[in-house]
N, C-alpha and C positions, 0 to 999 in steps of 0.2 A: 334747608330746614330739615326737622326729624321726618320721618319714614310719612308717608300722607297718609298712610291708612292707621296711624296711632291712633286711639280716641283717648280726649284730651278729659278728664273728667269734670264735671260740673261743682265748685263751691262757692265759698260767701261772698267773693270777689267777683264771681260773675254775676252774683245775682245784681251784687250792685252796677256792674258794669250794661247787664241787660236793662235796669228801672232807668239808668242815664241816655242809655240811646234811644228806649222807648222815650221818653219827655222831654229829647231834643236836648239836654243838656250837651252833648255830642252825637257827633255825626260818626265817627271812626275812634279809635282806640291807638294808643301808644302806649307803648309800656319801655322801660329801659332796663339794664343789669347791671348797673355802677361800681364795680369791684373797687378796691385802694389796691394799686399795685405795691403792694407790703409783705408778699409772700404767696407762696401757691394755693392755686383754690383746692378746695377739700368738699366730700362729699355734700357738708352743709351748703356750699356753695351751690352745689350740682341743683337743690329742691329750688333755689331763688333763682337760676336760669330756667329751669325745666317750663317755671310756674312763668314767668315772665316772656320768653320766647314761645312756650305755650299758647298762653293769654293771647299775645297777636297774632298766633295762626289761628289760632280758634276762633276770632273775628274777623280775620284778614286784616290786621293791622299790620305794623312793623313795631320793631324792637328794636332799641339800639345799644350795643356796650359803648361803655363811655367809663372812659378811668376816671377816677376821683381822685387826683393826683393833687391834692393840695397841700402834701407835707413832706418836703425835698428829704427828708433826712434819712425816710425807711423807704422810700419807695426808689425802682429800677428799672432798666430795660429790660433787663430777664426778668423778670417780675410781669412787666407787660408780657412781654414774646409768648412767656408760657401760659398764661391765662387764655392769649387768642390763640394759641396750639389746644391748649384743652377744651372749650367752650367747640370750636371745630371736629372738636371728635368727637365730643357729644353727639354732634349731627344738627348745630345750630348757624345760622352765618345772618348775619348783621348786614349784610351787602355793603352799601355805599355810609352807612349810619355808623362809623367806628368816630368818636369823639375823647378829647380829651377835656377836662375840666379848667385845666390850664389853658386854653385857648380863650376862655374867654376871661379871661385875669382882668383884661381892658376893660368888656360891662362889666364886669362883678366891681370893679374901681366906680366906675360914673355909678353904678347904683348906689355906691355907698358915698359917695360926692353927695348923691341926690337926696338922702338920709340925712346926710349932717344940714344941709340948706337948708331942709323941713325943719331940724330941730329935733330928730329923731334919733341922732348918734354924737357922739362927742367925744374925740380922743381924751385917753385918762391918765395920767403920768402917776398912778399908783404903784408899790411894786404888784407883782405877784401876790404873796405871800398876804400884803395890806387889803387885795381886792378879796381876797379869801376872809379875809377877821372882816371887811365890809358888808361880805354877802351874808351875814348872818345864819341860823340854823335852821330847820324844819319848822320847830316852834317858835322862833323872833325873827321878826322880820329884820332886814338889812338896813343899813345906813346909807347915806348918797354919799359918793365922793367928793372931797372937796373939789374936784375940777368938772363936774358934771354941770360949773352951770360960767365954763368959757360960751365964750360970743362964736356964734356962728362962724366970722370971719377968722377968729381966732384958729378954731379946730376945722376949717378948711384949709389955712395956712401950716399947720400941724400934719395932717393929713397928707398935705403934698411933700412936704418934706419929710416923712414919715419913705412916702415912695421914692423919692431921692435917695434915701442913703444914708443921711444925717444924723440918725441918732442909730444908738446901738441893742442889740435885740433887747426885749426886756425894756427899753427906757421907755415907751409908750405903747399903748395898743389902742384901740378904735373898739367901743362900745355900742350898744344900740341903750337908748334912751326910754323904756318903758317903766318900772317901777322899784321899788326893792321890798315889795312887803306877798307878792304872789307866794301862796301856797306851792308854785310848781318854780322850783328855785333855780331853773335852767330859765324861767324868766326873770330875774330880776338883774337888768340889765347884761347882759350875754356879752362875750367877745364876738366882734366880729371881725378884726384883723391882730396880725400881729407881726413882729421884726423877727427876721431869721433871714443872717444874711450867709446864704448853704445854696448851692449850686443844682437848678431842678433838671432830671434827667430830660426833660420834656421842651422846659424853656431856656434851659443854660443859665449866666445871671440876669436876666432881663429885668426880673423881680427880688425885691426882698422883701418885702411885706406877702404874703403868704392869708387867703381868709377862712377861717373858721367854718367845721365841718356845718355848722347849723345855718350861717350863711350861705355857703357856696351851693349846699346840697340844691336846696330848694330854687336858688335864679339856674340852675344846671338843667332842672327840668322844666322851666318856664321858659329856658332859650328854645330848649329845644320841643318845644311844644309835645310835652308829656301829657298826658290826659290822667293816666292813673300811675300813681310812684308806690310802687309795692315796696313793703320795708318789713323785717323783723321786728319782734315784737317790742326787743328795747328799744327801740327807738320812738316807742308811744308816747312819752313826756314831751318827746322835742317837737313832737306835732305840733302845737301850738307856737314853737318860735317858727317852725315854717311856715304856717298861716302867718303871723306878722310879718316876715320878713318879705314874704309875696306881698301881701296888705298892702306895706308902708311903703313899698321900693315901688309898686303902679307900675308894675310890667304889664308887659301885655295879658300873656298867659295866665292859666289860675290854676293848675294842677290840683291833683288830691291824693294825698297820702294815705294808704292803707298800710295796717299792720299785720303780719299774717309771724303765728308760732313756728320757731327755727327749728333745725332738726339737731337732736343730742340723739346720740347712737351709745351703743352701750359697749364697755371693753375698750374706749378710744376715747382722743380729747379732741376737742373743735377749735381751742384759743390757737390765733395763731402764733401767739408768745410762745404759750407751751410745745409747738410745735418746731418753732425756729429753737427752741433749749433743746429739744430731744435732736434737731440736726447738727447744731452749734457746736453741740456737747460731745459730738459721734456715738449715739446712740442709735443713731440710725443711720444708715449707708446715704442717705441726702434727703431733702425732698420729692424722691421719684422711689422711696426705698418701700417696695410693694407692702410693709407691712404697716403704714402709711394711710390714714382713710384722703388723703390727698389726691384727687384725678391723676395726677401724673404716678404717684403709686400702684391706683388702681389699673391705669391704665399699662404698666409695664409687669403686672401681675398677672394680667391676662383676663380682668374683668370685661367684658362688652360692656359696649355706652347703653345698648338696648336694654341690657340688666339693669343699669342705675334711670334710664327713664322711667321703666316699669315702677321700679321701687317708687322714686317720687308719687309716679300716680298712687303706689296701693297707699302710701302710709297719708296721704290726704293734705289738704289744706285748710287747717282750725286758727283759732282764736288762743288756743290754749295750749301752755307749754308741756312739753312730756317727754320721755326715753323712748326710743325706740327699739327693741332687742334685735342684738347683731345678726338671732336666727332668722328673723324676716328677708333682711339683706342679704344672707347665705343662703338661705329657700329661693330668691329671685334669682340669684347668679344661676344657682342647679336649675332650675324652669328653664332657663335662657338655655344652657349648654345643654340638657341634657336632648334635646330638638335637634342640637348641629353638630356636636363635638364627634367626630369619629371615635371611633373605639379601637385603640391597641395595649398590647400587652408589654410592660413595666415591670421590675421587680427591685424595687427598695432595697434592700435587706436582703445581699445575697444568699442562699444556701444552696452549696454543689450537689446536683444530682447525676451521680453516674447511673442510667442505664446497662445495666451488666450485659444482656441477651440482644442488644441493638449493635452491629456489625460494618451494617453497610454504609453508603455513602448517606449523602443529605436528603433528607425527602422535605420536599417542599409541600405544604399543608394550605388549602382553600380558606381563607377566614375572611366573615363579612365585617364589615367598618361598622353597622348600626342594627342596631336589636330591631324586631318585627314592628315593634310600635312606634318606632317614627319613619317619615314617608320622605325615607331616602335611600337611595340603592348606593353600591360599591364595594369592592374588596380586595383583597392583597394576598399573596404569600406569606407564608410565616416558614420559618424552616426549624428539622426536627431533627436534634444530632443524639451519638451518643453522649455526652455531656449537658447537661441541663441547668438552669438555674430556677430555684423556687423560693417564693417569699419565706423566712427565718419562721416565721410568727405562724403561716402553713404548715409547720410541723412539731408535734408531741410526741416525744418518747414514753412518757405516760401519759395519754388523756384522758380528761374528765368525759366526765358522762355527758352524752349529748356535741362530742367537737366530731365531725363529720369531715375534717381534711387529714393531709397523710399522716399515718402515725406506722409502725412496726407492723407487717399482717394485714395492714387495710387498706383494700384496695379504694383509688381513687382516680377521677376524670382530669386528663390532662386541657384543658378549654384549647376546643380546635381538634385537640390529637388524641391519644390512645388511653387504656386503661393501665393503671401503674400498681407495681405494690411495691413495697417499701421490706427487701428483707434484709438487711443490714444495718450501723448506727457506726460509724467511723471518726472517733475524739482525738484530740491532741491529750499533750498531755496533763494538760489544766481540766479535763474536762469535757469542753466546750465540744460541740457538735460541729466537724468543720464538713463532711459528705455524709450525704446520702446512698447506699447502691440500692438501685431498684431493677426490678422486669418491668415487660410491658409486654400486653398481649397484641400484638401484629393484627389480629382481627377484628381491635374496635378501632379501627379509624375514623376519625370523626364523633366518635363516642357514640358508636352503636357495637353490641354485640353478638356474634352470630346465634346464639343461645337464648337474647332476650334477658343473661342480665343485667340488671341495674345497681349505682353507683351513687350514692346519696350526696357526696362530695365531688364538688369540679374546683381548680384550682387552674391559677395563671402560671404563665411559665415563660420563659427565655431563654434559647440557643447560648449556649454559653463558649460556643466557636464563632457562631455567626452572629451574636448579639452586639450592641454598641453600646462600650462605657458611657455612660454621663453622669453629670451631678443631679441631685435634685434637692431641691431646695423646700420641705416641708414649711409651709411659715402657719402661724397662727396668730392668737389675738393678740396685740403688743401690750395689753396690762391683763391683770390675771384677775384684776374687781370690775366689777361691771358698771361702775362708776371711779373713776380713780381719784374725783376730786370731790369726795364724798367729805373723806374727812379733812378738814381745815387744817388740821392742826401737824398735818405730817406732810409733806412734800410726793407731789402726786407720780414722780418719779419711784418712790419707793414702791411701787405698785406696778412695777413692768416687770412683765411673764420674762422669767428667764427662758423660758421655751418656745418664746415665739419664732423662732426660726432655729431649725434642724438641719442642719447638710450630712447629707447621706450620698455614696458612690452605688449608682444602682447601676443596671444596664438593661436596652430597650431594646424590641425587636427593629431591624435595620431597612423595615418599609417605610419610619419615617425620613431615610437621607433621601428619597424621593420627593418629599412633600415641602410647599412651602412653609418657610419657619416661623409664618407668625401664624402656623396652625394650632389650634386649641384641643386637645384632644381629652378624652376619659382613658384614663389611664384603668385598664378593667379591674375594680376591686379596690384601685387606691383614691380614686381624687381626677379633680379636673389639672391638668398641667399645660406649659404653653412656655417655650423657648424663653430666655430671656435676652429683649432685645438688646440689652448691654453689653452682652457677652461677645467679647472678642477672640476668647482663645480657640484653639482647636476640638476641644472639650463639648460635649453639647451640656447645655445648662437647662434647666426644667424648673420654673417658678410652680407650685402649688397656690390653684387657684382660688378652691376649694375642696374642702373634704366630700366626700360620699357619707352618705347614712349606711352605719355599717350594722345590720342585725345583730351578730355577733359578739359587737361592744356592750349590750345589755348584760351580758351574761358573764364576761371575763373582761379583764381587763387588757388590752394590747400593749405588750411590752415596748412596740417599736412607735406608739405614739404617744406624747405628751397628752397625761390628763385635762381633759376638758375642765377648766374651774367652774365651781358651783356656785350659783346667783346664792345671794347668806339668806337665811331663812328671815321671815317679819319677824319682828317680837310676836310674841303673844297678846300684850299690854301695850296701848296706846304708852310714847315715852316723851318725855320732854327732849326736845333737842340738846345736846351739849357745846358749851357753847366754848370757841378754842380761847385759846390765852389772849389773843392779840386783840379780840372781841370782848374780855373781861377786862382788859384796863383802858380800853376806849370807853366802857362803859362808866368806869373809873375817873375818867380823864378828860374833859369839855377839850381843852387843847388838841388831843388825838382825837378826840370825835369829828371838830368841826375840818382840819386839817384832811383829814379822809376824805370828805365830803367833797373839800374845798379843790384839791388833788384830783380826785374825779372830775369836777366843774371844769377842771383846767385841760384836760382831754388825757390823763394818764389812764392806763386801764385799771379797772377793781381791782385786779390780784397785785396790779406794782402798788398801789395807793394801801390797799390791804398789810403789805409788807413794811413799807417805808415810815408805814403809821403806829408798827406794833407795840414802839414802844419808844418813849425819850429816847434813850442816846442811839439809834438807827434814826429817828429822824433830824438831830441835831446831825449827826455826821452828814446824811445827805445834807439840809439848810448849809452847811459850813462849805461842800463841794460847789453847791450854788454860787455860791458868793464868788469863786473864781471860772464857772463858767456856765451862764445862765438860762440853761436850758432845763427845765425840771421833767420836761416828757425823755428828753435823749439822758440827760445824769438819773434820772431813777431806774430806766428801763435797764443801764449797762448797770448799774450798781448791782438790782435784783437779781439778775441774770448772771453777771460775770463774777461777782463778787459775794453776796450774803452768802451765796449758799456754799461760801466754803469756810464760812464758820460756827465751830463747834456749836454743840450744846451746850447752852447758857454761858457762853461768851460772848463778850462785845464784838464790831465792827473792829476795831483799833488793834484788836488783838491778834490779827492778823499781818500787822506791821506797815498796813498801809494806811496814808493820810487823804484827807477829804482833796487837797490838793493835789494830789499823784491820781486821786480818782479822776478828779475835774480835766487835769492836762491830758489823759485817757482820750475822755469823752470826746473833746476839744479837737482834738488830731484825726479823731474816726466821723465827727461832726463835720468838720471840714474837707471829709476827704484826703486830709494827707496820707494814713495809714487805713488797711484795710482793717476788717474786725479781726479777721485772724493775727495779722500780727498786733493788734490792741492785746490778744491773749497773750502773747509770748511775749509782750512786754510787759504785761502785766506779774505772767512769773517770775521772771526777772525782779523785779521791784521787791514781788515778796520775798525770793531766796539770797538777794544783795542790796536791793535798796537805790538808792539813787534817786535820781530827775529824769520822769519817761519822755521828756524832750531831747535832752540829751542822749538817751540810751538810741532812738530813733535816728537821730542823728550821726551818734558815730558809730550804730553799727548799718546805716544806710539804709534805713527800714521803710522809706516815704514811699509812697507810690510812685512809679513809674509810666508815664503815660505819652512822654515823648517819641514818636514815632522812629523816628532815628536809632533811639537805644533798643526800641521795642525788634523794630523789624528783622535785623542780621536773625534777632535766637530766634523769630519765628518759622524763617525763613528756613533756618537749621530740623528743626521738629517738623515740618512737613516735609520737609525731604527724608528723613527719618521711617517716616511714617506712608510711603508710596499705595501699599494697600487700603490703606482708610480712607487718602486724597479720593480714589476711585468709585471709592463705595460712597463718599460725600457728593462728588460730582455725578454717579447714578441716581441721584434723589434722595440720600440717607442724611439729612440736613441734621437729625438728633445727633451726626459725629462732631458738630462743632463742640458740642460739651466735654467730648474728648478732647480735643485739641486745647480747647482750653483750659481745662485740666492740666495738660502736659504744661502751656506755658506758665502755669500758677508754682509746677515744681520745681521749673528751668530757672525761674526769678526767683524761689522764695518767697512765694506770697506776695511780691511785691507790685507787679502787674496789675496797675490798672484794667482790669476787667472790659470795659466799654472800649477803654481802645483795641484791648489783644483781640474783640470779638471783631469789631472795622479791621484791621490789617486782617485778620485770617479770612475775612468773608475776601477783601480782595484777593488773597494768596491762592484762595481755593477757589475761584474761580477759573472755569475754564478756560 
């Protein structure tokens, strides 16, 4: 668990959790943290573990992760691995309590056996498409289907042959039986099963029926005797089918769902749609790519887990949803580091400083690692040559009134060493400032002088014999509006900071080749920095953790950093909302209204339902790709993602040259597992720059995946021997290189590598 001396803070959730113990409702406390292994967890996720692994230390409960693995098609084993690598570093551990949801497939089946014998559920042979015109709108209530009133016997014979095999996805699904005229239109009548015959990372094909997030969620916590199920707030409507579904199913257990407000951070997205587009897309270096509000980002940035518990606690546990501003989250990091991070000297932005009157050999200089106000000792050398390097932005050939570092005649403190002046200006021929020549006077060592004068300016600096090249890697916010998906109507892509990440060749003083590399240090004057642990070259690499509050930046502007974007001012006048295009002809449209809705019901997310719905002929194209492969969560998700958005303004789908059929045989290949999603991309360009059948193309240019061990093993076998130095650093406990490795075998095959198998053969290879 976290640190024991955390304090855990008190809100609405305990209060109800203290009135239940006080009244015997319960005697102990469980809580769980249900992720879908569908992608990396992300800061939001970090508040729903904090609160939840919290919760049960704070009473002495337990807490259990437990995957919500009930939808084979997006969910993985990397998926899993790295949730339980991140939630661990957090400083959380679930002990013997790790559960899969798919485990219990077998009750969650007799539960719903025991629904349809009551009379409660009744397989529906509607389509899709028909259950959506059935369930009617906000304002009309729904109609019953005509199969809603088979015999019991019937729709338990249905049912089992449903789990057999027998019919094909889409031909039937399993309902629950409660009404169709509920104001809350996730009850009238609900899915509770459905056909998808797709291979679960978890159970293999054991299963093809597959049960419904509002089903499984709630017997998930009555298996496992959950007392209180904490949830975000969207998920307040479906309360009520989890009370029914406990109700009518007479499990044992009777859990209670609470809803507690998700965390939106400002300058970044939380979907994780929008997240797998910005890696998909290579906008970002992966899902570990520090600029990333993703744990695995944060965590190879060089944030501490301490800074993200902290934050959960300051920003609280409400009822009510809100933005959080990224400075709270940047003030907690700097709280955190500014206590532990040692202190050495960095210089971005080289500029040569020749010392003219310095001669002699190296003098080696005392300097402490931490300013007087935190209560830690230590310190190092630093060495003092004649050549120097100083930050670019440290010096003004004319400065304004009020710059207090070096400039022509003014003297200044070298941090650690001597007084300096600056009497020379040495340009190329553009210009450009490429040295410095200065003095220095011998008798402020340490920046005292025998005379008692003083020096209004101190400035960092770096041995520019003795110092050590490396990169550094400035990164900042990755959108440049503090909401990016503010506006509808423009794609929230169009709103990433070109300047979120800066590489710049600095050079360090060379006390860090002593120190361990996953130290975090303040770099004095620029920022928190910290190795990156991906770095394989000989290069040292320096992730920027974050920035320092610089005085200075009030008054000028720093040439060598990317401006800070500015939050947009309110109006002055309360406005009406504007509402986008896609939202005016649904309003237009009962067809696109109820279809939206109906699309939602059906488990797509808002923004694919949003998109596929904006207008007739985008959602006739998708309906038409249905038709040859019926899966409307996997065809809409690839369509929005891989395809809309490579068409023009105000032009159709179609004009792109591909058909609802070449999309569907897409989907189909990547649904199935034959082809990965990457190469689903590369046969997709194909398609649009020549055209064809992406069956064929798959096939004769050998694009299926490869999973057979036999063909797998030789080239793995080849890349680890290849690779001698990594095997070592794998087998000393550096387990993050298998992402290396398999990396490599993704470029040996061309994408074609089956993933799950390359990562079993390398775990065998790489063993000792």
């Amino acid at each position: 668990m976290a640190d024991s001396h955390e304090v855990i803070p008190h809100n609405f959730i305990h209060d109800i959790i203290d009135a239940d113990l006080a009244s015997g409702k319960h005697d102990h406390v469980v809580t769980r943290f249900p992720p879908e292994p569908n992608g990396y967890l992300h800061i939001g996720h970090a508040k729903a573990i904090v609160l939840n692994f919290g919760t049960a230390e704070k009473y002495d409960g337990r807490c259990h992760l437990r995957f919500d693995d009930t939808n084979p098609l997006t969910e993985s084993v990397e998926y899993v691995e790295s949730m339980q690598e991140d939630i661990q570093w957090l400083g959380y551990d679930w002990g013997d309590h790790l559960f899969y949801a798919s485990d219990y497939f077998e009750k969650m089946f007799d539960c719903a056996v025991h629904l349809i014998r009551r009379g409660k559920a009744y397989v529906d042979s509607l389509s899709m498409e028909e259950i959506r015109e059935y369930r009617g709108t906000v304002t009309e209530p729904g109609r019953f289907s005509p199969y809603r009133g088979r015999s019991i016997d019937e729709n338990l014979d249905l049912f089992h042959r449903m789990r057999a095999g027998e019919f094909a996805d889409g031909e039937h699904v399993l309902r629950a039986k409660i009404g169709m005229d509920s104001p809350n239109m996730l009850m009238r009548d609900p899915l509770l099963y459905r056909i998808r015959h797709a291979r679960h990372h978890h159970r293999g094909d054991d299963w093809c029926i597959y049960p419904m997030y509002d089903f499984a969620h709630c017997l998930e916590d009555a298996f496992e005797a959950v007392t209180h199920s904490l949830c975000s707030l969207e998920f307040e409507n479906n309360r009520e089918v989890y009370d029914w579904v406990i109700r009518e199913t007479e499990v044992e257990n009777q859990p209670q769902q609470i809803e507690f407000a998700r965390l939106n951070m400002g300058y970044t997205v939380m979907s994780k749609r929008k997240l797998l587009r910005l890696v998909e897309g290579g906008l970002v270096e992966g899902w570990d790519d520090p600029r990333l509000p993703t744990l695995a980002g944060l965590r190879r940035r060089g944030v501490p887990p301490e800074a993200i518990r902290t934050f959960c606690h300051r920003i609280g546990v409400t009822k009510a949803n809100s933005r959080v501003e990224l400075e709270l989250f940047e003030n907690t990091i700097r709280d955190e580091l500014n206590m532990r991070a040692p202190r050495v000297m960095a210089v971005t932005d080289p500029l040569k400083v020749t010392i003219t009157n310095f001669d002699g050999d190296t003098e080696w200089l005392d300097a402490s690692y931490y300013p007087h106000d935190v209560p830690l000792e230590g310190s190092r050398k630093i060495p003092f040559t004649r050549e120097l390097f100083i930050e670019r932005d440290d010096f003004e050939e004319h400065p304004p009134k009020g710059f207090y570092r070096m400039s022509p005649g003014q003297e200044v403190r070298l941090r650690y060493g001597y007084y300096v002046t600056c009497q020379d200006v040495i340009k190329d021929d553009s210009g450009r400032i490429i040295e410095l020549l200065c003095t220095y006077d011998p008798d402020t060592r340490s920046g005292t002088s025998a005379d008692g004068r003083k020096v209004k300016g101190t400035i960092h600096w770096v041995s520019a014999t003795e110092g050590i090249p490396c990169e550094l890697r400035l990164y900042d916010r990755l959108f440049a509006q503090e909401d990016p998906e503010e506006d509808k109507e423009k794609d929230f892509l169009e709103c990433l900071n070109p300047d979120s990440l800066i590489l710049r060749r600095g050079v360090i003083e060379p006390s860090v080749l002593d120190d361990d590399p996953t130290t975090t240090y303040q770099f004095e004057r620029r920022g928190y920095f910290r190795q990156d642990p991906k770095n394989t070259g000989d290069l040292l690499v320096f992730n920027r953790v974050v920035t320092l509050r610089d005085t200075w930046a009030k008054h000028t502007e720093e040439p060598t950093e990317a401006p800070k974007p500015k939050k947009p001012r309110a109006p002055q006048k309360p406005q009406e909302p504007t509402e986008s295009e896609r939202d005016r002809l649904r309003a237009e449209d009962s067809l696109l209204a109820d279809r939206y809705q109906s699309l939602q019901d059906q488990g797509l997310h808002e923004e694919t339902a949003d998109v596929l719905t904006g207008d007739r002929h985008t959602l006739a194209f998708f309906d038409e790709a249905l038709k040859s492969f019926h899966d409307p969560n996997a065809v809409g998700t690839w369509l929005v993602n891989e395809v809309l958005h490579r068409v023009d303004e105000d032009a159709a789908v179609d004009s792109l040259g591909i058909t609802p059929d070449q999309v569907a045989a897409l989907v189909e290949m990547v649904s199935e597992d034959r082809i990965s999603t990457q190469i689903s991309r590369e046969v997709l360009e194909d398609v649009l720059a020549n055209g064809g059948d992406p069956r064929a193309i798959v096939a004769d240019q050998g694009l299926e995946k490869v999973s057979d061990e036999d063909a797998l093993r030789p080239q793995l076998e080849e890349i680890v021997a290849a690779h001698p130095d990594e095997v070592q650093r794998f087998r000393d406990g550096n387990d993050r290189l298998i992402g290396f490795f398999i990396g490599q075998a993704m470029k040996k095959t061309g994408g074609t590598a089956d993933p799950v198998a390359v990562r079993e053969i390398l775990q065998d290879l790489l063993s000792p």
